[in-house]
C-alpha positions in Angstrom: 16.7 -14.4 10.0 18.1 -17.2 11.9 19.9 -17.6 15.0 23.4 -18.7 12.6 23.2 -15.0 11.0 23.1 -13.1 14.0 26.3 -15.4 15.5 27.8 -14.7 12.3 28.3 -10.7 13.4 29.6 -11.8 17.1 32.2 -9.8 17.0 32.6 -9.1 13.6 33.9 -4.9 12.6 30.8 -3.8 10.6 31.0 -0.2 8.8 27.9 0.9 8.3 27.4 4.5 6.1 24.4 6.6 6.8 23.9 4.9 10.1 22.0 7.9 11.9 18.5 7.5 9.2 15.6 5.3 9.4 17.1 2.6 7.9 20.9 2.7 9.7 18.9 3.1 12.8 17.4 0.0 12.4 20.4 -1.4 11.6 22.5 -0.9 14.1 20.2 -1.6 16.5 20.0 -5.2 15.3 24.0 -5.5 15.1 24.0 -4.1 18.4 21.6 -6.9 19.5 23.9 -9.4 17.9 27.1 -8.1 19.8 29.1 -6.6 16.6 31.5 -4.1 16.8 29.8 -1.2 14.6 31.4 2.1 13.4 29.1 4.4 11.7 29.7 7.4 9.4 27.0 9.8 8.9 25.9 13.2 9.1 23.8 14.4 12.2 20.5 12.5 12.1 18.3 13.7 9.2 15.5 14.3 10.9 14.3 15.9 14.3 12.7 13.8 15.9 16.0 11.3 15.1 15.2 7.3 15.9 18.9 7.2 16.1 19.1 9.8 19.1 15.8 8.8 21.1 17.2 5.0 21.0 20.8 6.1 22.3 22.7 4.2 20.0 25.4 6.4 19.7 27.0 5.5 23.0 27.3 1.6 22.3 28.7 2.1 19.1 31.7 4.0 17.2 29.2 6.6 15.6 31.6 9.2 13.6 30.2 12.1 12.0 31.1 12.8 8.4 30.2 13.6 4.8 30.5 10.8 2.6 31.8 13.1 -0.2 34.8 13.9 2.1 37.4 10.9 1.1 40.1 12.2 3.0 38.1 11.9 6.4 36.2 8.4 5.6 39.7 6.6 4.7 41.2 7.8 8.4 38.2 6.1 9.2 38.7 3.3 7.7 42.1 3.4 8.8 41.0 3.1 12.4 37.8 0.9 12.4 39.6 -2.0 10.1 36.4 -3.2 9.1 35.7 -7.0 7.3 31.9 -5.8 6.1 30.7 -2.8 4.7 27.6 -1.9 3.9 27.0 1.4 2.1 23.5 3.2 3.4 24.7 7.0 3.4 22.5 8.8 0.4 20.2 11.6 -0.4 17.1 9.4 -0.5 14.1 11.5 -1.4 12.9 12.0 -4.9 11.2 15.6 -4.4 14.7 16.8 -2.5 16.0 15.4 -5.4 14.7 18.1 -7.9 15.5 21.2 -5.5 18.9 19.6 -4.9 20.3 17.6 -7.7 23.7 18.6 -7.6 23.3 17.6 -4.2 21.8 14.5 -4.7 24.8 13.7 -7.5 27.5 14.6 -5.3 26.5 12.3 -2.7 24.9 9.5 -4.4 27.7 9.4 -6.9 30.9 10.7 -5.6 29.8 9.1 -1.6 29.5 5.9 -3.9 33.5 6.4 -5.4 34.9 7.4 -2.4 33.8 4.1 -0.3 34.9 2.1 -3.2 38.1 3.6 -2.8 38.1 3.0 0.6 37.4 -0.6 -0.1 40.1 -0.6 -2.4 42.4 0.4 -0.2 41.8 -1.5 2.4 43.7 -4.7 3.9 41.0 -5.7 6.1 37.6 -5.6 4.3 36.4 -9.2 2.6 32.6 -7.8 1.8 31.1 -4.8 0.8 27.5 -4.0 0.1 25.9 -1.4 -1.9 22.0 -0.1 -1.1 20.7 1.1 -3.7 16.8 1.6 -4.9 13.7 0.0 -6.5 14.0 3.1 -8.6 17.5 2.2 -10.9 15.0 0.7 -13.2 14.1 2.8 -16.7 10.5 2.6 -15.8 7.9 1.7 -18.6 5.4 1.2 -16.0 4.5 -2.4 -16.9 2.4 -4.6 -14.7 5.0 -7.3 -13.7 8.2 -6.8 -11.6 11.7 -5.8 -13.0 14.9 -8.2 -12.5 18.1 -7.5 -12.5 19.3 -7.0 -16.0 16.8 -4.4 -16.7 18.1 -0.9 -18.4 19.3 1.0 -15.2 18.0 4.3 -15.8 16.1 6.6 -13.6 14.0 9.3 -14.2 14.7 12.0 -11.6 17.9 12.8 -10.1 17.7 10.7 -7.3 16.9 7.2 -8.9 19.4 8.3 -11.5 22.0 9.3 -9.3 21.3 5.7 -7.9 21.6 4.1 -11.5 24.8 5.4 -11.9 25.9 4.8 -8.0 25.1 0.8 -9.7 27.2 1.4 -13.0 30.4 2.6 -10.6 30.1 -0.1 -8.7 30.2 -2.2 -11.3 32.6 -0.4 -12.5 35.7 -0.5 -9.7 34.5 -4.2 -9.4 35.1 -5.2 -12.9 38.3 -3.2 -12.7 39.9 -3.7 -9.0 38.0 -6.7 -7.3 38.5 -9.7 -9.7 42.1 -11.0 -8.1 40.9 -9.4 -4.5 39.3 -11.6 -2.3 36.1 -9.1 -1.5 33.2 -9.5 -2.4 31.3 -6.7 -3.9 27.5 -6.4 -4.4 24.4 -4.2 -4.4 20.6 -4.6 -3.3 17.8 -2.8 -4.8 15.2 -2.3 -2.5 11.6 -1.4 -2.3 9.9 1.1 -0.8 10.7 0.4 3.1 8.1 1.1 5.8 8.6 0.6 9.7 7.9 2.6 13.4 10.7 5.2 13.8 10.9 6.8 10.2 10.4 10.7 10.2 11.4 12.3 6.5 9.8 14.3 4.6 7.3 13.3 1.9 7.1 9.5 3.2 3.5 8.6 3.3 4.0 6.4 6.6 5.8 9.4 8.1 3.0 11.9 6.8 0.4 9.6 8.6 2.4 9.3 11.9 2.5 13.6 11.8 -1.3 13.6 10.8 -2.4 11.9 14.2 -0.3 13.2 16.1 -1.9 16.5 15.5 -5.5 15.1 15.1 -6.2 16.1 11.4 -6.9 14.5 8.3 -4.1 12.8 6.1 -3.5 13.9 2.9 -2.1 11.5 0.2 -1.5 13.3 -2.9 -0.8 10.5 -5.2 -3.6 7.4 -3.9 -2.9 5.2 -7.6 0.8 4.8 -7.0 1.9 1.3 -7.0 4.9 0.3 -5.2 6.2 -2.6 -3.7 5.9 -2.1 0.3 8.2 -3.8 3.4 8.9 -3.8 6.9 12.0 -2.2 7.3 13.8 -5.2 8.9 12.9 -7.2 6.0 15.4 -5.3 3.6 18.1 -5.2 6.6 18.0 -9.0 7.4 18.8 -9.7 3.6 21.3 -7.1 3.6 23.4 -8.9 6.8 22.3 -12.4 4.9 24.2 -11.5 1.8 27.0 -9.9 3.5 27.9 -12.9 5.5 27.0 -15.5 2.3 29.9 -13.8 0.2 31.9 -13.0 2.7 31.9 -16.8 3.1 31.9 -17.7 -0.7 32.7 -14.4 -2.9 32.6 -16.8 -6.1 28.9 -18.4 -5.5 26.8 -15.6 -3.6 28.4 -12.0 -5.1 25.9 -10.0 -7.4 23.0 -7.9 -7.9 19.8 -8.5 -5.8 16.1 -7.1 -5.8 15.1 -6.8 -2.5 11.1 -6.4 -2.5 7.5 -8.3 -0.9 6.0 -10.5 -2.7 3.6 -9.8 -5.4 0.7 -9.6 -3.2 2.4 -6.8 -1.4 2.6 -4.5 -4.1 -0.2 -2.0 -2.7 -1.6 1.5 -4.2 -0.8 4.3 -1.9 -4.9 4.9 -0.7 -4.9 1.1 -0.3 -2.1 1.5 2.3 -2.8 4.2 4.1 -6.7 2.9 4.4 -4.7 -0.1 5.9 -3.2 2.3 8.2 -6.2 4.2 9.3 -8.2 0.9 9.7 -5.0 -0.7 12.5 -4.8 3.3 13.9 -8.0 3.5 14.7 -9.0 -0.4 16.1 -6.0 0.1 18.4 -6.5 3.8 19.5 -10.3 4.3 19.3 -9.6 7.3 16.9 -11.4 8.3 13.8 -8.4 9.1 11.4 -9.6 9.7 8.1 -7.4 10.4 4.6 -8.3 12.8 1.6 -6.6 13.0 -1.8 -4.8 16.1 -2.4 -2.9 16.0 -5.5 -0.2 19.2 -5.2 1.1 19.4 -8.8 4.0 17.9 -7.5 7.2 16.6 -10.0 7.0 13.5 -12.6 7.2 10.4 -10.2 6.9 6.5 -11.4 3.2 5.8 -10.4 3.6 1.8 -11.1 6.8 0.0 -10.0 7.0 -3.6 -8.7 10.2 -6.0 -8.1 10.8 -9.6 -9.4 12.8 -11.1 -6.2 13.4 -14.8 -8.1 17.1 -14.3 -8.0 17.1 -14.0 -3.9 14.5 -16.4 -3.6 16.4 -19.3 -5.6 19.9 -17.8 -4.6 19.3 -18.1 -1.0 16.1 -19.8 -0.6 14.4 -16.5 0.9 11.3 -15.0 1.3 9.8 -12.7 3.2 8.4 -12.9 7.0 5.8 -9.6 7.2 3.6 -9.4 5.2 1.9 -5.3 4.5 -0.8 -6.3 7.2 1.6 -7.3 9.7 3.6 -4.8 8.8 1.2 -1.8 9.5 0.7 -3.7 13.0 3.9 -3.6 14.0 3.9 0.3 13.0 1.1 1.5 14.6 2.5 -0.6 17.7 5.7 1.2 17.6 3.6 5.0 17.2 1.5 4.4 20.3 4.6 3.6 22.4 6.1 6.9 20.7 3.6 9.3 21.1 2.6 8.1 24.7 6.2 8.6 25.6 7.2 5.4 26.0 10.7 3.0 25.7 10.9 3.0 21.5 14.5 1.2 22.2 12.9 -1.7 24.0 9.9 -1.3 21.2 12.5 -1.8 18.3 14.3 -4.9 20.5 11.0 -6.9 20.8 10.0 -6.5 17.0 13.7 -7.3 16.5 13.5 -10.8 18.4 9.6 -11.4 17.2 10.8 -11.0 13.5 14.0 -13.4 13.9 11.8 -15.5 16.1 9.4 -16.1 12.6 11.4 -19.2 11.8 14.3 -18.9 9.0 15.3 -16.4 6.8 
């Protein structure tokens, strides 16, 4: 990510939906750095410990508490924030939570997807609006090389489908209220995201991080799952990148994107967290060990990979961490964590070192 990007938000009204998770976190953090004027809606954090709480963003943002499915609430916001981007994060994300809740899941993955195009729709001040979706829209046939963008959308389990059909209405309202409008509408697919700060539930990063600090083994129940692994700015930087591109030229940069590593960073779950234990234990002096227990758990893909040709040779992108660098920057952010120290100022200099990589 280049300095021209970050300049680009100066200033700029960015809504952000599910800004209080891992990933909105991140986020606004960065937008913060780059002196935007972010509104979030959200429910509270997800998780306790939150990255959003422990980094205070809250109080140097407009951070609104809400339920995406609630339209009436998220167009008063709307109403008030005015923004010119949008980028649409708020989701039941979890594939196991997925199966205990799916009416859950639908309702907000679904109906939280309407109600901001709606919003959109309604709006007089919004010029570009991005929808996050998932890796996991794909109809899996678990074949070796990466899916592209006019795959079948069809996912297995409520969540990825509820995120296949989140795709098909946003096609949808943009095939049938965008085309005279000048906003741009588009969503990004992205693979499985990895970074310091993340706490949910069955996350294999998350499950490690919970494992030492309690001193036990780690237990990875499915070691042969493929999937395609990132650092979590690596997804947010081409999320702002495509926002500003067709909020400057709707007609050339407006589409469907994968969002993934390269092929090389498309990594079996054992192979990862042996990555993990390997960095965890150099930089601690620990003896962190993993075990596979397989729990019987429900169907999940075990091979998935992304073919990213159409960011590549859209924008001329490619990713800055690799899965190596990656676990680094992890384990650096644990340590400063679990000893207690300044995560905020943790996330800022892995901020400034990833922009500092040279150009998106």
């Amino acid at each position: 990510m280049d300095s021209s990007i970050l300049e680009f938000y100066r200033n700029k009204k960015v809504l952000i939906t599910g800004h209080t998770g891992f990933k909105g976190s991140w986020m606004c953090k960065l937008l913060i750095e780059a002196g935007a004027d972010v509104t979030g809606y959200a429910l509270e954090p997800p998780t306790d410990p939150s990255l959003f709480e422990m980094c205070g963003l809250a109080s140097r943002m407009d951070s609104v508490t809400g339920d995406i499915r609630d339209l009436q609430h998220l167009k008063k916001v709307f109403e008030e924030a005015k923004p010119e981007i949008v980028i649409h994060m708020a989701a039941q994300p979890i594939v196991r939570d997925s199966y205990k809740e799916p009416v859950y899941t639908y309702e907000v993955n679904v109906m939280g997807t309407v109600n901001i195009l709606e919003c959109v729709r309604l709006s007089d001040s919004v010029k570009s609006f991005l929808n996050v979706t998932t890796d996991k829209v794909y109809l899996n046939r678990e074949w070796a090389w990466g899916y592209r963008e006019n795959e079948e959308l069809n996912g297995y389990d409520p969540y990825s489908n509820s995120k296949s059909c989140s795709e098909l209405v946003t096609s949808s309202y943009k095939n049938s209220f965008f085309g005279e409008k000048d906003i741009a509408i588009s969503t990004a697919r992205a693979g499985n995201v990895i970074g310091g700060g993340d706490f949910a539930n069955d996350r294999i990063i998350p499950d490690c991080i919970r494992a030492v600090a309690e001193n036990r083994e780690i237990v990875v129940r499915n070691p042969y799952s493929v999937r395609p692994y990132e650092h979590v700015l690596e997804p947010i930087a081409v999320y702002l990148m495509i926002a500003k591109e067709q909020y400057e030229n709707k007609e050339k940069y407006e589409g469907n994107y994968n969002v993934g590593p390269d092929e090389t960073d498309c990594w079996t779950t054992g192979d990862l967290v042996t990555l993990f234990c390997e960095k965890w234990n150099a930089v601690t002096g620990s003896n962190i060990t993993w075990k596979n227990e397989h729990d019987g758990g429900p169907h999940e893909a075990n091979f998935l990979k992304l073919d990213c040709s159409k960011l590549k040779s859209t924008f001329g992108w490619k990713p800055r961490w690799n899965v190596e660098t990656t676990m680094e920057k992890i384990v650096e952010w644990s340590v400063v964590y679990l000893d207690g120290g300044d995560v905020a100022e943790c996330m800022r200099k892995q901020i400034m070192d990833f922009i500092g990589l040279g150009k998106l």
